[in-house]
LOMIVO-712909 format. One line per 4 residues: number of its first residue (from 1); their letters; for each residue x, y, z of C-alpha. Coordinates in steps of 0.2 Angstrom, whole numbers, plus 5000, padded with zeros to 4 digits. Layout:
! LOMIVO-712909
NUM> a> X,Y,Z; ... $
//
This chain:
! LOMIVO-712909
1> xxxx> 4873,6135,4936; 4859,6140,4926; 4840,6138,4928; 4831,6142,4912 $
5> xxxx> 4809,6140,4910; 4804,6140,4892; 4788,6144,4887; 4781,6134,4901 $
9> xxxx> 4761,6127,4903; 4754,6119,4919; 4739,6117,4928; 4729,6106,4941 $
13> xxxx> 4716,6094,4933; 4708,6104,4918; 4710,6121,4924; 4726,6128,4917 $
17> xxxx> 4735,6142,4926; 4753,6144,4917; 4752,6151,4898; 4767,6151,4889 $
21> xxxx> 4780,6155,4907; 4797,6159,4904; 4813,6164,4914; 4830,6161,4919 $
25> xxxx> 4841,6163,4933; 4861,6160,4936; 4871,6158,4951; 4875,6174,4961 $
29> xxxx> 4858,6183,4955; 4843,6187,4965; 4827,6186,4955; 4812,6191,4960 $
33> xxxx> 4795,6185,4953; 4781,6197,4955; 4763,6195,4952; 4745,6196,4963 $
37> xxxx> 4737,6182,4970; 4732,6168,4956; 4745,6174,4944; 4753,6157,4944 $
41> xxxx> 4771,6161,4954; 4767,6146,4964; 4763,6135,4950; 4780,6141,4941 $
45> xxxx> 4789,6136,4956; 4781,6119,4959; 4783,6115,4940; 4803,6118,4942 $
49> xxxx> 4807,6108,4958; 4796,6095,4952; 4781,6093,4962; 4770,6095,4947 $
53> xxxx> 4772,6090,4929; 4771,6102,4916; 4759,6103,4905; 4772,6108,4891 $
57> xxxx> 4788,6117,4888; 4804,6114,4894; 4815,6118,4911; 4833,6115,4909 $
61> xxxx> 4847,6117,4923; 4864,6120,4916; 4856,6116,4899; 4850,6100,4905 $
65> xxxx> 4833,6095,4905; 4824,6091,4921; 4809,6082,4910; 4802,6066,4920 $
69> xxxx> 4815,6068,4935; 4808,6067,4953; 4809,6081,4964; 4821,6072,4974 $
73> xxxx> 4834,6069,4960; 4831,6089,4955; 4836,6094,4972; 4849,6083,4972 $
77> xxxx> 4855,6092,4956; 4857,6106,4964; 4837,6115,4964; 4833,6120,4984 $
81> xxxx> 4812,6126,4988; 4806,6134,5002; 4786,6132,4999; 4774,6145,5004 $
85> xxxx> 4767,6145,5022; 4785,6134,5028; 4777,6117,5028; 4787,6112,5045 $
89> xxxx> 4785,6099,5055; 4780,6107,5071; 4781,6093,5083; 4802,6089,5079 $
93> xxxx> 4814,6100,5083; 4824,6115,5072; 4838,6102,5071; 4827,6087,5066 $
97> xxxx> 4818,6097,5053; 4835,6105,5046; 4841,6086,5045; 4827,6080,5033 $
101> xxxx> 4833,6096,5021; 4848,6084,5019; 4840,6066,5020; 4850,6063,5004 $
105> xxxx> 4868,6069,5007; 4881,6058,5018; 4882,6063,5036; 4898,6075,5034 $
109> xxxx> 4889,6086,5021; 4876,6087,5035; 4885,6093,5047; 4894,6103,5038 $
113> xxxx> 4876,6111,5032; 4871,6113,5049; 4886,6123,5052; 4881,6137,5037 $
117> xxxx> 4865,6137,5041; 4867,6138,5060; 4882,6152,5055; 4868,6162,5045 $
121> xxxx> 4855,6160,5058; 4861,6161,5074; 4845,6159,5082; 4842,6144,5076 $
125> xxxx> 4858,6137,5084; 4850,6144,5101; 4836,6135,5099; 4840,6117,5090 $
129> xxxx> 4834,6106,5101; 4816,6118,5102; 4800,6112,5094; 4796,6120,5077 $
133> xxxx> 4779,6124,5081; 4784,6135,5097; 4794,6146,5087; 4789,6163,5081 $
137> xxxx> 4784,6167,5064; 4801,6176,5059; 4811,6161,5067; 4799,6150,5057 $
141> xxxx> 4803,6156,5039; 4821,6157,5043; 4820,6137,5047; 4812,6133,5031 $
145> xxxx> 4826,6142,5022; 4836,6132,5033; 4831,6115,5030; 4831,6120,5009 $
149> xxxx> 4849,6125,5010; 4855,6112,5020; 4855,6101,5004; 4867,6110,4998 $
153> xxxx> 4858,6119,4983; 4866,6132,4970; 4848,6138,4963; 4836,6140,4979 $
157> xxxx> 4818,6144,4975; 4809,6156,4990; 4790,6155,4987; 4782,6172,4999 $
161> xxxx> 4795,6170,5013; 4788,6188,5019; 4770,6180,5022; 4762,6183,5038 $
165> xxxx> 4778,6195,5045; 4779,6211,5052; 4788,6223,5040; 4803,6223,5051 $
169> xxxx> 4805,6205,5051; 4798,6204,5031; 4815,6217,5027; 4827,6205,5039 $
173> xxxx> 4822,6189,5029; 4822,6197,5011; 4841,6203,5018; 4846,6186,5022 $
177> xxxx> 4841,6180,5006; 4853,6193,4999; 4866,6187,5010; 4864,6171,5002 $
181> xxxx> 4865,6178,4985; 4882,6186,4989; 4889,6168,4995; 4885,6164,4975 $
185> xxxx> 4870,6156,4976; 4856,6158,4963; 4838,6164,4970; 4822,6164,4962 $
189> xxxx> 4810,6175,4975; 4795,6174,4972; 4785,6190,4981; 4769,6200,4984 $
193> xxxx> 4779,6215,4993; 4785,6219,4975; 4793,6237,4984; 4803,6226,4997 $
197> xxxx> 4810,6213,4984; 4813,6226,4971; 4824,6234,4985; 4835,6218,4983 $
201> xxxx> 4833,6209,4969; 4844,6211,4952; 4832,6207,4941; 4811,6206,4940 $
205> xxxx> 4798,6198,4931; 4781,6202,4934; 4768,6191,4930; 4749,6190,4925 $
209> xxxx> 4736,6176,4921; 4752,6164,4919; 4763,6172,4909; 4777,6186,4909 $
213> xxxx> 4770,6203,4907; 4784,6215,4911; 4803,6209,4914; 4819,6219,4917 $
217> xxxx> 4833,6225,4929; 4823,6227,4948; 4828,6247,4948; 4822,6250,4931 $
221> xxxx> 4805,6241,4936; 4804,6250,4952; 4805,6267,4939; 4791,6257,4927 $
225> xxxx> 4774,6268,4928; 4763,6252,4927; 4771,6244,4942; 4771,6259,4949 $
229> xxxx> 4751,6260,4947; 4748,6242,4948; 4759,6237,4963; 4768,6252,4973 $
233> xx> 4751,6262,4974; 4760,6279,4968 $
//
């Protein structure tokens, strides 16, 4: 599986925010999308699962386009998104909310995602029948991850799953999310702690004003004297 942005253009009402993106992703890679606030990582994200339409250019998926599909039939293809800031429902409970990640698939394939995703966070098996909204904000990240694998996906897109978490718990999410990688999943991260998503991603792009400034393999970015002065403050 393969996701590939070309030369991608969005933006909400008339003011544009993505100028010419591009980028590609296969299973069993970790990629990391780097960029300040307003950069348009966000935007890139919502553009590929399909929650906005693209102004121009062209996002394929194992070199099909995804041009006019709903975001429901793109995750059903196989495209997972956890959104920034979780979006849970906090009045339902970790299971009810990791059951709407699979509202599409037949009831076997949801149990058997409740089993990975209960095998990769255990404390969300502790807590399943626990409102969302009393969890803490590490538990919390690790539900909305949760409820975007259990549909099953081969490309899952991560939008700042470090936000608002102490560093300890910011390093023990980024981990996971390698985990997941090693299962032979594709992930598209997209990050403000460039030093911590460096640390496990493969690959980088970095991003300004909408479009891909600097891209390359994570370690050699890490090396790169304008991240280094831009983004690692050395």
């Amino acid at each position: 599986m393969k996701l590939t942005v070309s030369d991608l253009t969005a933006g909400y009402a008339k003011a544009q925010v993505l100028f010419g993106m591009s980028l590609e992703l296969s299973q069993g890679e970790l990629v990391a999308v780097l960029g300040a606030n307003g950069a348009g990582k966000t935007t890139t994200l919502r553009a590929i699962s399909g929650l906005i339409r693209p102004w121009g250019g062209e996002i394929r998926l194992n070199g099909q386009s995804l041009a006019g599909l709903s975001a429901a039939r793109r995750a059903a293809l196989g495209l997972g998104h956890v959104p920034e800031g979780r979006q849970l429902f906090p009045l339902m409970s970790v299971e009810e909310n990791l059951l709407l990640g699979a509202a599409f698939l037949a009831w076997e394939r949801r149990q058997e995602g409740l089993e990975f995703t209960y095998a990769l966070f255990p404390r969300l098996s502790e807590r399943r029948g626990q409102l969302a909204g009393t969890l803490s904000g590490g538990e919390q990240q690790m539900l909305a991850i949760g409820r975007a694998l259990m549909g099953r996906p081969r490309i899952l897109m991560v939008d700042e799953p470090s936000l608002g978490l102490s560093p300890k718990l910011a390093e023990e999410v980024l981990a996971t999310l390698a985990r997941i990688k090693a299962e032979g999943m594709g992930v598209l991260l997209v990050e403000q702690n460039v030093a911590l998503s460096l640390e496990v991603a493969d690959r980088a792009y970095v991003v300004e004003h909408g479009k891909v400034v600097l891209a390359g393999p994570a370690q050699e970015l890490a090396q790169d004297e304008r991240v280094q002065k831009a983004y690692l403050a050395l």
